[in-house]
C-alpha positions as CSV (number, residue, x, y, z in Angstrom):
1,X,127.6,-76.6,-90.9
2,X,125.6,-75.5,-87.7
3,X,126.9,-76.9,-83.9
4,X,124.9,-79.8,-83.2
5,X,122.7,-79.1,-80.1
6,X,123.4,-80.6,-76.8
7,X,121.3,-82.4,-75.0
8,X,119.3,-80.8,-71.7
9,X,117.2,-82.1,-69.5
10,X,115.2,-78.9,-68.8
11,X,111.6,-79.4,-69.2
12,X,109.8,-77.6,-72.2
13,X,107.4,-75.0,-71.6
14,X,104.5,-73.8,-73.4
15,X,103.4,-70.3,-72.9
16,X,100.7,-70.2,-71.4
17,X,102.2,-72.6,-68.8
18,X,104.8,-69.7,-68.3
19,X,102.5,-67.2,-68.2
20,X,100.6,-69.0,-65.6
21,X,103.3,-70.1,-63.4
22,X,104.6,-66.4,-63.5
23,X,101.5,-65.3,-62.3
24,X,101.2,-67.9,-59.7
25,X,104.6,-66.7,-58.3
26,X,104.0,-63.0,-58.8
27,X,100.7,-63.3,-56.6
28,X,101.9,-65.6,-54.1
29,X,104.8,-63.3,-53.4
30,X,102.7,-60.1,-53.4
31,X,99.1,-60.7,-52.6
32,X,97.3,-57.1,-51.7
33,X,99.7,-54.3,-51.4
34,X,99.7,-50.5,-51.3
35,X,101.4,-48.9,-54.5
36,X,101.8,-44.6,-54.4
37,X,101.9,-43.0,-57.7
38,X,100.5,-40.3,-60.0
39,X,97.4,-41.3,-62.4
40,X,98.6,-41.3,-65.7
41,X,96.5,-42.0,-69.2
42,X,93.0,-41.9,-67.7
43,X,90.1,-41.4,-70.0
44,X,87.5,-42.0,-67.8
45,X,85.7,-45.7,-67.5
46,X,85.4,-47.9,-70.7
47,X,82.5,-48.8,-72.8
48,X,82.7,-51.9,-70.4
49,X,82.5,-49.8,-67.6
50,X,86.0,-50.5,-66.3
51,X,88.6,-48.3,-65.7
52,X,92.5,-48.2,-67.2
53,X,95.3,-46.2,-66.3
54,X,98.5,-46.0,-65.6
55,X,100.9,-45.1,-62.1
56,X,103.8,-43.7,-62.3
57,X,106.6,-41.9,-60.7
58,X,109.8,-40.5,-61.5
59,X,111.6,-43.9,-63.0
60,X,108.9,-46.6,-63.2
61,X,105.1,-46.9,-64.8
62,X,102.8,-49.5,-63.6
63,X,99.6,-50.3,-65.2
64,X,96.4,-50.2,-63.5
65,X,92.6,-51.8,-63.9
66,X,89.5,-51.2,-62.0
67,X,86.7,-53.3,-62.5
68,X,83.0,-51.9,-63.2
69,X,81.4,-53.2,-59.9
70,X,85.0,-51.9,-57.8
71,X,84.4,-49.0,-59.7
72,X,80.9,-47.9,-59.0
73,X,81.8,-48.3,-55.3
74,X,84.9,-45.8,-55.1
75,X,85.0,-43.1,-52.6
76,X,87.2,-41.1,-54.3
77,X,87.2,-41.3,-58.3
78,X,90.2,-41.5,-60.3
79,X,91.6,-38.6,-62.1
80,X,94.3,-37.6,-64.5
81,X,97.5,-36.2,-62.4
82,X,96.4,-37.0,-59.1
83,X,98.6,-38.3,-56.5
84,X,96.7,-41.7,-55.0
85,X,97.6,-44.5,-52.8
86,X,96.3,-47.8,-54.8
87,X,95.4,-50.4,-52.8
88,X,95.0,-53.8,-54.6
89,X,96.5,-57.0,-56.0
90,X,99.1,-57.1,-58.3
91,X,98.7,-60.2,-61.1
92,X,99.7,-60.8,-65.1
93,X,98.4,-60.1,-68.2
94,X,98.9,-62.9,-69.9
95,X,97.6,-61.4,-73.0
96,X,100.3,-58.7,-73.5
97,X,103.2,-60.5,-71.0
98,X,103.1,-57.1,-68.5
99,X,102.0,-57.1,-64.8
100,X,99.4,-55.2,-63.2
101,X,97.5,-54.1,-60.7
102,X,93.9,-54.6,-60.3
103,X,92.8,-51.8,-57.7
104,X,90.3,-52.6,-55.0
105,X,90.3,-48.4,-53.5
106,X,92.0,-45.7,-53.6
107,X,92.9,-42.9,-51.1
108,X,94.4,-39.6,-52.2
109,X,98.1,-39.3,-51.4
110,X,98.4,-36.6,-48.6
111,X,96.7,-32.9,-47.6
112,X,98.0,-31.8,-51.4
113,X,96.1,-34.6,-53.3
114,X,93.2,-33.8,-51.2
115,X,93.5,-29.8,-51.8
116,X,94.1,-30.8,-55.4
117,X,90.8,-33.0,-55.4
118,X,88.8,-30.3,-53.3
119,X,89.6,-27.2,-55.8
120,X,89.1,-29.5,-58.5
121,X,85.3,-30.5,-57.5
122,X,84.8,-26.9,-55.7
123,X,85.1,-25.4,-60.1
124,X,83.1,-28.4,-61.3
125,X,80.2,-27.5,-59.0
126,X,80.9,-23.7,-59.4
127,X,80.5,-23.9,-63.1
128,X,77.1,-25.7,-62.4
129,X,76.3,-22.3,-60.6
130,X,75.3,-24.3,-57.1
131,X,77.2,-21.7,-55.3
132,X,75.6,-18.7,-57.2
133,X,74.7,-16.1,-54.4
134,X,71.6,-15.2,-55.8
135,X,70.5,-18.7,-55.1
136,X,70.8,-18.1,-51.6
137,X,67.4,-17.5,-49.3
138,X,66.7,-15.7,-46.1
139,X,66.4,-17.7,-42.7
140,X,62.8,-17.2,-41.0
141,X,62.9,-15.0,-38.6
142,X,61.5,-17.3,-36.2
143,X,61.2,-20.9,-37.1
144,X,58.7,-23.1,-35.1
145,X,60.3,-26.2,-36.1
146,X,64.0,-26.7,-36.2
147,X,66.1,-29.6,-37.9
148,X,69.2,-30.7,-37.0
149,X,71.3,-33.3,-39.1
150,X,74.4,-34.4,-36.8
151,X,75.5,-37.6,-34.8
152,X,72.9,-38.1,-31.7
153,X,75.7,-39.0,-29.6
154,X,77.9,-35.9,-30.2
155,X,78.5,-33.0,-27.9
156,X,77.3,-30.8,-31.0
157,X,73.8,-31.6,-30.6
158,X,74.0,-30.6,-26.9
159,X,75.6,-27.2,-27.5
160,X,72.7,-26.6,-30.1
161,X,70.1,-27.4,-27.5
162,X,71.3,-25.7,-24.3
163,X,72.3,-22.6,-26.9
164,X,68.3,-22.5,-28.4
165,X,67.2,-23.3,-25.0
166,X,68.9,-20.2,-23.3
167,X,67.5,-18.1,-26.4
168,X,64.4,-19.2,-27.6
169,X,63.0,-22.7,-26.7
170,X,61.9,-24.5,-30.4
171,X,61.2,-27.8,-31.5
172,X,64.0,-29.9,-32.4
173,X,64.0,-32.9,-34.6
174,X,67.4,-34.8,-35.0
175,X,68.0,-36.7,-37.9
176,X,71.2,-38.7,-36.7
177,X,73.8,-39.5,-38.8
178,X,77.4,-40.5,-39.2
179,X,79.3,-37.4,-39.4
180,X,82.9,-39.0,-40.5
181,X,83.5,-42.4,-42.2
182,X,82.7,-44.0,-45.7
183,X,78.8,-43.8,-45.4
184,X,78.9,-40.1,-44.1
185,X,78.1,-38.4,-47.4
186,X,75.0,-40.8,-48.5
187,X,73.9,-40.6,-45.0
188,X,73.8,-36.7,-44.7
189,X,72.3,-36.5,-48.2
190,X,69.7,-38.6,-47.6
191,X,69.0,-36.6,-43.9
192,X,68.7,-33.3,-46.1
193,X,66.4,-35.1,-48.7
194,X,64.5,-36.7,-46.4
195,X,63.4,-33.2,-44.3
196,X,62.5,-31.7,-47.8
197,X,60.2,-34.9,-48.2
198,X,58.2,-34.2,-45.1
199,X,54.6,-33.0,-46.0
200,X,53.5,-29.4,-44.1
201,X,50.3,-30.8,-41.5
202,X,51.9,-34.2,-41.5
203,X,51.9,-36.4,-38.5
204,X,55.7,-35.3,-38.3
205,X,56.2,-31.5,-38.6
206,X,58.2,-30.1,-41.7
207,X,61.2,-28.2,-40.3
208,X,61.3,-24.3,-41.3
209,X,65.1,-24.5,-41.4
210,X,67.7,-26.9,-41.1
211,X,71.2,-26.9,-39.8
212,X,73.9,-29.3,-41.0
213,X,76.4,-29.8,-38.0
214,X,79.4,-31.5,-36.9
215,X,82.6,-30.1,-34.7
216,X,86.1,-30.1,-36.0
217,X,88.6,-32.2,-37.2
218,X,91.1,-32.7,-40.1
219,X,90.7,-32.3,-43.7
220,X,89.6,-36.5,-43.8
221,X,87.2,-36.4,-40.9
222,X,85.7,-33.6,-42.9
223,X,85.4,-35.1,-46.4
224,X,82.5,-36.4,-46.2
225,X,80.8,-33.0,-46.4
226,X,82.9,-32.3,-49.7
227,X,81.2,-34.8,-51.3
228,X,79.7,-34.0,-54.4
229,X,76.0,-35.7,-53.1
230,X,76.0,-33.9,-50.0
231,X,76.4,-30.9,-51.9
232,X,73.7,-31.2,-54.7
233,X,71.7,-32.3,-52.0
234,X,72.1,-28.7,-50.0
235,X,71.9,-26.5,-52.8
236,X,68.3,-28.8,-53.7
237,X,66.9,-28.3,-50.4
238,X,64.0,-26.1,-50.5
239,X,64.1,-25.8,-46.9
240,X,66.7,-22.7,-45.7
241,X,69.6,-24.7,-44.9
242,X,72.3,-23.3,-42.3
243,X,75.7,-25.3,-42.7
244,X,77.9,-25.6,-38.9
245,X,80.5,-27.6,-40.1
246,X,84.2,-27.8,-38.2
247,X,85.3,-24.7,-36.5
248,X,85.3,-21.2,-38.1
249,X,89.1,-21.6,-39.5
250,X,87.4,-25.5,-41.2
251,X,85.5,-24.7,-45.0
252,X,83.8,-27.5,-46.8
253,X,81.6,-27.5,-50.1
254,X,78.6,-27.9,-48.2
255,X,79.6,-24.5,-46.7
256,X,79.5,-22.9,-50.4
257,X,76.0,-24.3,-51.1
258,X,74.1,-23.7,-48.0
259,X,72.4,-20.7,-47.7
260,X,73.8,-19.4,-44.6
261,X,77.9,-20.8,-43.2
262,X,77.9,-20.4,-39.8
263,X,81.9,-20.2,-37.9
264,X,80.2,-23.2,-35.2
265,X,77.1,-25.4,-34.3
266,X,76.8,-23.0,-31.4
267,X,76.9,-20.0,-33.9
268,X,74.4,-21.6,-36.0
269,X,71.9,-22.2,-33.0
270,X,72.5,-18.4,-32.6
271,X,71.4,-17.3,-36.0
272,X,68.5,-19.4,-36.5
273,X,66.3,-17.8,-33.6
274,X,66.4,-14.4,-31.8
275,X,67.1,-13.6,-28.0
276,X,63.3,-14.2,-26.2
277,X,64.5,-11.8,-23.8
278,X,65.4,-9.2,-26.0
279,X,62.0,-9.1,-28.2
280,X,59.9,-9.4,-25.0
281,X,62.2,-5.7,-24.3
282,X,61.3,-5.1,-27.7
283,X,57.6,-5.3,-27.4
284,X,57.4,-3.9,-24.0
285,X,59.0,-0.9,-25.4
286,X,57.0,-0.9,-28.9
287,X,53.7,-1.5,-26.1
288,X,54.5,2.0,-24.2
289,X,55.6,4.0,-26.9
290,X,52.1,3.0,-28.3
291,X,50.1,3.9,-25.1
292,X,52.1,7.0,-25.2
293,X,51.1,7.7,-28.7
294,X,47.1,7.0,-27.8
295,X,47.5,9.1,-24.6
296,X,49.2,12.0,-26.9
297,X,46.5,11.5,-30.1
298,X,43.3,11.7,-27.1
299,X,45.2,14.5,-25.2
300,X,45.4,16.7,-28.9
301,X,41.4,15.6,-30.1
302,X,40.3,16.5,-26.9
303,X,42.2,20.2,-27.0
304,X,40.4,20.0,-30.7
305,X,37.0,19.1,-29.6
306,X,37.7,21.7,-26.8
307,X,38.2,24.2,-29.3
308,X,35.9,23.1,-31.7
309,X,33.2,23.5,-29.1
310,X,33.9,27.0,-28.2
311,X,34.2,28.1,-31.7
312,X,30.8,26.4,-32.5
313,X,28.0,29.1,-32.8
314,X,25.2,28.7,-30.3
315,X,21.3,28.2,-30.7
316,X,21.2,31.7,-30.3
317,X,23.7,32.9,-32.2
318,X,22.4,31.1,-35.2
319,X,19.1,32.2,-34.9
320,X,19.4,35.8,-34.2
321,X,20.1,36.9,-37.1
322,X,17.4,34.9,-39.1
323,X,14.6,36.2,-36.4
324,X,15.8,39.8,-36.5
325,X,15.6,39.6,-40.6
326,X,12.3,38.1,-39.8
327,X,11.1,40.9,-37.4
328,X,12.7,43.1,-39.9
329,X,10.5,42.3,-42.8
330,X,7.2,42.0,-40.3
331,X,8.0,45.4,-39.5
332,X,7.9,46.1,-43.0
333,X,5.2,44.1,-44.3
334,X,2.4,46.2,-42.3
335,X,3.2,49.7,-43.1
336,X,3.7,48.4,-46.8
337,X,0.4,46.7,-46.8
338,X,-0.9,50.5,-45.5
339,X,0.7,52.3,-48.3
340,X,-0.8,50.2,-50.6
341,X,-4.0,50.2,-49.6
342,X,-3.9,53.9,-49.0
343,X,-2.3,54.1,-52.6
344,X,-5.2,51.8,-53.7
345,X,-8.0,54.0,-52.2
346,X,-6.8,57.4,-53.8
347,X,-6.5,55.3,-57.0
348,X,-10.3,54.5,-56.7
349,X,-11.0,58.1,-55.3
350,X,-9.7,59.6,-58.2
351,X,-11.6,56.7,-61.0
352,X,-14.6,57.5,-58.7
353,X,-14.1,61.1,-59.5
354,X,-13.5,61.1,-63.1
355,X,-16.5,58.3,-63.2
356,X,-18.5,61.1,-60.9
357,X,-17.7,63.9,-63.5
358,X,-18.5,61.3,-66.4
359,X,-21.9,59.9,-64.8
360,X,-24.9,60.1,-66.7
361,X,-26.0,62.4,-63.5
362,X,-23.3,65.1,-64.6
363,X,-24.2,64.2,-68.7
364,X,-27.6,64.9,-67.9
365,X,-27.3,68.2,-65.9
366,X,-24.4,69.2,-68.4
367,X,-27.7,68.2,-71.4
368,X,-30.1,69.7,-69.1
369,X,-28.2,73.3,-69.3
370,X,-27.7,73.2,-73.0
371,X,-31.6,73.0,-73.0
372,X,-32.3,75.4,-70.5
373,X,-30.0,77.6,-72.9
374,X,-31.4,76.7,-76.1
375,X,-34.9,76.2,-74.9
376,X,-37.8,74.6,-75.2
377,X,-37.1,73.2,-78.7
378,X,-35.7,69.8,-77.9
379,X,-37.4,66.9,-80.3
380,X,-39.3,63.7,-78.5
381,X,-36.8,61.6,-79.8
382,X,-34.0,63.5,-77.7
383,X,-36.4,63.1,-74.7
384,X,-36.7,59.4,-75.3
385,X,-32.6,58.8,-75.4
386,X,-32.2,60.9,-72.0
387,X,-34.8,58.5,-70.7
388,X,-33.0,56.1,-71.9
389,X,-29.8,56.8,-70.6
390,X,-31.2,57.6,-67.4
391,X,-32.9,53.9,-66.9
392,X,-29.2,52.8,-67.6
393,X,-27.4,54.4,-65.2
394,X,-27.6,51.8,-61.8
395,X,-26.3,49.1,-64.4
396,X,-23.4,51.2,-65.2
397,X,-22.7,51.8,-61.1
398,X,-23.1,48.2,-60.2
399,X,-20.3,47.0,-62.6
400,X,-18.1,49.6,-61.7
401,X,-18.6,48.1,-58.0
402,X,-18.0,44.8,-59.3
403,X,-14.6,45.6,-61.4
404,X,-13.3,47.5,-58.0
405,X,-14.2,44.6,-55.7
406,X,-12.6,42.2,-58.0
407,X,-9.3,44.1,-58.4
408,X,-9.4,44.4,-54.1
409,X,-10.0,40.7,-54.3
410,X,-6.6,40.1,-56.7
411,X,-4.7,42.6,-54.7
412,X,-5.9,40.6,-51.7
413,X,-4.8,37.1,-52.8
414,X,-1.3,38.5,-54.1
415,X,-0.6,39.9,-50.3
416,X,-1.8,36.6,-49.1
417,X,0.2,34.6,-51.2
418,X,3.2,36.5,-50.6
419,X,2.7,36.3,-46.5
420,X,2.5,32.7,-46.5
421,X,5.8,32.2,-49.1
422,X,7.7,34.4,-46.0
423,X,5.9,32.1,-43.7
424,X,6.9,29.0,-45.7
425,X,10.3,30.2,-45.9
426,X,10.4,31.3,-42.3
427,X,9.9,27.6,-41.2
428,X,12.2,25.8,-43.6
429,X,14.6,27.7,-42.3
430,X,13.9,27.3,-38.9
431,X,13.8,23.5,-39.0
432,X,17.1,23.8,-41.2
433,X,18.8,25.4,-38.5
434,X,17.1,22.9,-36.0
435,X,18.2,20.0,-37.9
436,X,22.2,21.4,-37.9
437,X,22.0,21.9,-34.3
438,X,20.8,18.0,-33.3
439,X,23.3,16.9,-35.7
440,X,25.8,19.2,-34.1
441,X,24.6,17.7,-30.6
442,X,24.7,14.2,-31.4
443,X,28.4,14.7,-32.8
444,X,29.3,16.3,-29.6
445,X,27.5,12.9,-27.8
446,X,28.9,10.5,-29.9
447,X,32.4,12.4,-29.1
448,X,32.1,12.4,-25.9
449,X,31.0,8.4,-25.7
450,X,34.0,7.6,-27.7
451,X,36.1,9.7,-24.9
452,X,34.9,7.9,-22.3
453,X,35.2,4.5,-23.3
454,X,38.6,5.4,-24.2
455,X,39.5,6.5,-20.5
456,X,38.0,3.5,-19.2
457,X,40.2,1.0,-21.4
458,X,43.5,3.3,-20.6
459,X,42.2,2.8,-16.7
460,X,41.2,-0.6,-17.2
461,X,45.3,-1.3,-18.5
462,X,46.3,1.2,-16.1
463,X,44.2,-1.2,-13.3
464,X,45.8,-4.2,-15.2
465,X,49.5,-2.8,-14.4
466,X,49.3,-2.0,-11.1
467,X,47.9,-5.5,-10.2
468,X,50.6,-6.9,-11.9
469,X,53.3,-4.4,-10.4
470,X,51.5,-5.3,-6.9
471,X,51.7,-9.2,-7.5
472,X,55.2,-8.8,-8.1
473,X,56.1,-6.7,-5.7
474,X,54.3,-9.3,-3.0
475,X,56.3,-12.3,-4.8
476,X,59.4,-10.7,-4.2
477,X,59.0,-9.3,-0.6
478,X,60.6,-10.7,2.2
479,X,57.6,-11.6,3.4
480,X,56.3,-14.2,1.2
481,X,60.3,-16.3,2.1
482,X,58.8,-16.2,5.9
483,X,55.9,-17.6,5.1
484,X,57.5,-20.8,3.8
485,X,59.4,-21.0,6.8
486,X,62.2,-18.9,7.0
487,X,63.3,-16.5,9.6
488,X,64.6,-12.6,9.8
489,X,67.4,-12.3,12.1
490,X,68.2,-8.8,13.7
491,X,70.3,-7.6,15.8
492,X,69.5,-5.2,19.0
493,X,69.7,-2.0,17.0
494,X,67.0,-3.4,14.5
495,X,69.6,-4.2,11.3
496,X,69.6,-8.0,9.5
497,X,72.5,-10.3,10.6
498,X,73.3,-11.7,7.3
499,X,76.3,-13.6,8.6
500,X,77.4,-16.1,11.6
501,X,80.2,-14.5,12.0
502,X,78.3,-11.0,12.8
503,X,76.6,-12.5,15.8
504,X,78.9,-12.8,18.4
505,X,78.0,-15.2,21.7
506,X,75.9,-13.4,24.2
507,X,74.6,-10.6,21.8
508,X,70.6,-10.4,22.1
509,X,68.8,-11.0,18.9
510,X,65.3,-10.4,17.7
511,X,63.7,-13.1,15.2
512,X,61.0,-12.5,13.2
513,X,58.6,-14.9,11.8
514,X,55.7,-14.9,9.5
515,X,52.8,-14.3,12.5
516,X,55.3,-12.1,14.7
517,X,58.7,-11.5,16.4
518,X,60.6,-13.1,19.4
519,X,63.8,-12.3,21.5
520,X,66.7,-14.4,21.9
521,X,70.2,-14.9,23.1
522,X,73.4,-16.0,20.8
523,X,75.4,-18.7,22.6
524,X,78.0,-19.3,19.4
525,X,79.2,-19.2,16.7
526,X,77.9,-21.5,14.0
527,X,80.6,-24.2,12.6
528,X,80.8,-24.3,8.7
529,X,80.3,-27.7,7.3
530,X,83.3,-28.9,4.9
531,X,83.1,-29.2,1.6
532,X,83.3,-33.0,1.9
533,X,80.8,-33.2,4.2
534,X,78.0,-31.8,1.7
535,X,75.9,-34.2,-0.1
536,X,76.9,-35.0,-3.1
537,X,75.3,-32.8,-5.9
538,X,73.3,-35.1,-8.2
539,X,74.8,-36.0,-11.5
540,X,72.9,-34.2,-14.2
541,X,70.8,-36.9,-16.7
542,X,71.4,-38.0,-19.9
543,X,69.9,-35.8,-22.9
544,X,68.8,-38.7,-24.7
């Protein structure tokens, strides 16, 4: 038989009564707390968008829930194995009968969680190849613009100005941000972004290079520029980005994805724009070694033109021998056109003899013989053909002039024609050589312009220098500080007093002024004023 059960006068619970009154008493005796641990079981946020995990150390688990709003707004994510400090309220689960805590932040644990954090992000980003050095661009050489994303109020932004005002003055436009705290990151992203968005020609100029700066500080006043939106945001800059964050020792992720990492805002300043003083040396140097250069190149064309000149033939020399070929074949032309007339005439004297000894005269006389020898006995008809050939005869003389006279007239033409070819040729060549002589002349003229214009420019800079070397030497002559006022003091042998304690009482003095000199007497020595006697020096303004 079971006991019988004795009476109590406990109340009876239901569960969720219990489960409600526990968590009452669990949150009225905790409220918000601050648990350490090591995240264990995270899979990254559910389908609902929370997020569920464990914390843990050596002897006790706790679980852990962050909602999806909490969540979105984390600083720092949670991740598997990392050391955090979960700050939060701890309350029931009715549902399973366990406690938890729902987490409103979290903080890495300690310099280690952060290390672990930063290495972690530093391969994630790596891996995206946002560090890749080939990504990397060249600063301009000499940016007109300049923009600066760092606190307003900072002494950073003060180095960077007095260090680009002491090299090369440029435009500066501040974006200001927050440089530490939880709105540091979207704040410096948005800076970079919003450069980038500035249109070239727009009311406000686009910067040609940008410097991300902020001065030291520990490894959580830096974080902000670990952040993985700073980050994307430097390596998406199209703008050459220079990244002066902490002190040379400090490195940050924005140092990794910037195109240049400069060791301090001051260093930065420094490799963004040149020494003025040192190209204006530059160019003064490049300036003479090029007027050196000119004055060599005119010194060796005129030795050329020099020598070109006196190895030039003259009007003479290029003539001569043309006009002694000429005289040459006159010379020759005339006794030629002797011979062959000469040659010509014995030519005809000999046709004129063998005409003379076959001429009807000599026929006839040769007939007239025969006759005589044979007699009287010569027919009518032979009578009749010697008349005959007798009437012929002037017929037969008068072509025979005509024929010679022609072939003199042929002969004539030839020698004509040949004497004006030689005179044709004679000319062409003379006006040939003419021609090469004016172009010769107007060579040496155009030379010679070009010479002198270039000796008046080298005197005209030469003129140009002196003035300035005269002005300068007038604005720094003592001279020009007496004619605002001042005095020269001398002393009886004629050399400056620079001191009060070189001019002893009594000691004749000589002052000169800036419309002549006058004697004097020391009677003492000057007193020094004390320091605190000097007016006070005035307080140098504000920057902004």
């Amino acid at each position: 038989m079971n006991a019988p059960i004795s009476p109590s006068n406990a109340p009876d619970w239901t569960v969720s009564e219990l489960s409600g009154a526990l968590k009452r008493t669990l949150e009225d005796a905790f409220g918000y707390v601050r648990v350490r641990g090591e995240i264990s079981g995270y899979r990254g946020p559910h389908s609902s968008g929370h997020a569920y995990f464990c914390l843990k150390d050596q002897s006790a688990k706790l679980d852990a829930v962050i909602w999806k709003g909490t969540f979105a707004r984390l600083r720092v994510k949670p991740q598997e194995g990392l050391e955090v400090i979960a700050i939060g309220r701890i309350t029931t689960f009715p549902g399973k009968s366990s406690y938890q805590i729902v987490v409103d932040s979290i903080e890495p644990a300690g310099i280690g969680a952060l290390m672990a954090l930063l290495e972690e992000r530093k391969r994630k980003l790596a891996a995206e190849g946002l560090f890749a050095p080939e990504r990397k661009r060249a600063l301009p050489y000499l940016p007109t613009v300049i923009g600066v994303v760092t606190s307003p109020t900072g002494a950073v932004i003060r180095d960077i100005l007095h260090r680009l005002e002491d090299r090369f003055p440029r435009r500066v436009l501040v974006w200001p941000v927050r440089v530490q705290g939880d709105t540091c990151a979207a704040e410096v992203a948005a800076a970079i972004r919003g450069f980038n968005a500035l249109k070239k020609g727009g009311p406000i100029p686009r910067p040609d290079v940008l410097i991300v700066a902020r001065g030291g500080g520990s490894v959580e006043d830096l974080w902000g520029f670990n952040d993985e939106a700073v980050v994307r945001a430097a390596a998406e800059s199209e703008i050459p980005l220079v990244s002066a964050v902490g002190h040379e020792t400090d490195w940050t992720l924005i140092d990794h994805a910037a195109d240049v990492r400069a060791p301090t805002p001051t260093g930065a300043a420094e490799m963004v724009v040149p020494v003025r003083a040192d190209l204006v040396a530059e160019v003064d140097d490049l300036g003479f070694r090029h007027r050196e250069a000119m004055g060599r190149a005119l010194d060796r064309l005129r030795s050329d033109l020099r020598s070109a000149a006196r190895a030039l033939p003259g009007r003479e020399a290029l003539l001569a021998p043309k006009r002694q070929r000429l005289d040459l074949a006159t010379a020759k032309l005339k006794p030629a056109l002797a011979r062959n007339a000469r040659s010509a005439e014995t030519r005809i004297a000999r046709l004129g003899q063998s005409l003379e000894r076959r001429s009807p005269r000599a026929r006839l006389a040769e007939l007239k013989g025969k006759l005589a020898a044979v007699g009287e006995r010569p027919g009518r008809a032979f009578f009749n053909f010697l008349v005959i050939r007798k009437d012929g005869l002037p017929q037969i003389i008068q072509q025979l002039r005509r024929a010679i006279r022609t072939r003199l007239d042929l002969r004539r033409q030839r020698f004509e024609g040949v004497s004006q070819r030689l005179a044709a040729g004679r000319e062409a060549m003379l006006r040939q050589e003419r021609e090469r002589v004016l172009q010769q002349r107007r060579r040496l003229l155009s030379l010679g312009t070009s010479l002198a214009s270039a000796a008046r420019a080298d005197m005209a800079k030469r003129e140009a220098r002196i003035g300035g070397l005269d002005q300068l030497l007038t604005s720094l002559s003592y001279r020009s500080v007496l004619a605002r006022g001042f005095a020269l003091v001398r002393d009886g042998d004629g050399k400056a007093i620079r001191s009060a304690a070189a001019m002893p009482p009594g000691q004749p003095i000589e002052l000169e002024f800036m419309d002549g000199k006058a004697r004097a007497l020391a009677e003492g020595r000057a007193s020094r004023r004390a320091a605190k006697d000097r007016p006070p020096t005035p307080k140098q303004g504000d920057l902004f």
